[in-house]
N, C-alpha and C positions, 0 to 999 in steps of 0.2 A: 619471336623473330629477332632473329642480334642484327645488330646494328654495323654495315661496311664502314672500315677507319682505313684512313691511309697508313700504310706500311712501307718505312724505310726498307729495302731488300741487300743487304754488304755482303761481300763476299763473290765464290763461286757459286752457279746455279745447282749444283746440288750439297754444296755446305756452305752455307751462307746463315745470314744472322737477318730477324726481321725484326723491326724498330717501330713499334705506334708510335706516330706522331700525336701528340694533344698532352693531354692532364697527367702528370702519374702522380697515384698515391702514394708510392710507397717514397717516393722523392720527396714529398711533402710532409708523411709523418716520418722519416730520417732524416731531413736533407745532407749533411754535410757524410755522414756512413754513406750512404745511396751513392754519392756522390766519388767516395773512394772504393767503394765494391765494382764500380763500372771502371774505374781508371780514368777520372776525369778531375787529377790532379791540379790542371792549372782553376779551372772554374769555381773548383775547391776552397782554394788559395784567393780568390778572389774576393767569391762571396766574405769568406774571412775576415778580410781586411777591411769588406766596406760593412759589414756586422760591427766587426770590430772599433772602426773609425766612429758610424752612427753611435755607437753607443756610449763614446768617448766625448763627443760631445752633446749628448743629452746628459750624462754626468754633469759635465761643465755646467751646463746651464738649472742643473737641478731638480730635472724631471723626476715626476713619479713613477711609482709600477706600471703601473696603465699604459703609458706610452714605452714603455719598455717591453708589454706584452707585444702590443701591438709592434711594435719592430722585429717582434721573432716571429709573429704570424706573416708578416709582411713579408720577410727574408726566407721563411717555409713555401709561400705560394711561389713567390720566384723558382725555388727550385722545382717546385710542382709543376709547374708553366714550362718553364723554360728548359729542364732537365733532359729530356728525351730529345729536344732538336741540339743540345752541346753532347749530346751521345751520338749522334747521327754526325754531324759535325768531325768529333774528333774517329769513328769510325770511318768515314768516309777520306780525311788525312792518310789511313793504315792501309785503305784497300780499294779493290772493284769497286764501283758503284753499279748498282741493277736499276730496273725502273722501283720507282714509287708505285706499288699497287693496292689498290680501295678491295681489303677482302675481311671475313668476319675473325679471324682468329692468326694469332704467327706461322701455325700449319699450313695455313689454306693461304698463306702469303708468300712462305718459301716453294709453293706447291706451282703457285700461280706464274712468282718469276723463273721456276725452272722450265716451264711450258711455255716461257714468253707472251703471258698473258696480258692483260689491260691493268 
């Protein structure tokens, strides 16, 4: 049985784009590629700087690997977390917005808001 996720629905109701909201993988094991395949340059540029910055001053202070891992796992869950609502986000800046609809798969969600469903 799969499991109903909400679905960001952009666009027009019969060419529109559907957006799960929650976890994504694939943000998590690329983040910063994931990040520029979608167009979401500024978020990009962001994370960067504050990777960047953190790890400028764990230098400084002379940290080890350890915490250096940990600051790239930490900076990968962020884009995993966070990823798909700055896609909704800056999709929603470009276009229509439709409703938010809870359906099993992006078909059955661009299917759902062209019928004006729940």
């Amino acid at each position: 049985m799969a499991v109903l996720r909400p679905y960001g629905v952009l666009g027009s109701p019969g060419d529109g784009i559907a957006v799960a909201d929650g976890f994504t993988k694939a943000g998590f094991l690329f983040g910063p590629l994931w990040l520029a395949w979608h167009g979401l340059w500024l978020p990009g540029a962001l994370w960067l700087a504050a990777m960047a910055g953190a790890a400028g001053v764990l230098v400084a202070l002379g940290a080890d690997d350890t915490v250096f891992a940990i600051l790239c796992l930490t900076g990968a869950l962020v884009i995993g977390w966070e990823g798909q609502g700055w896609r909704l986000a800056a999709l929603a800046r470009r276009g229509q917005v439709l409703p938010t609809v809870l359906a099993r798969s992006a078909d059955e969600a661009l299917f759902l808001a062209a019928r004006g469903g729940p």
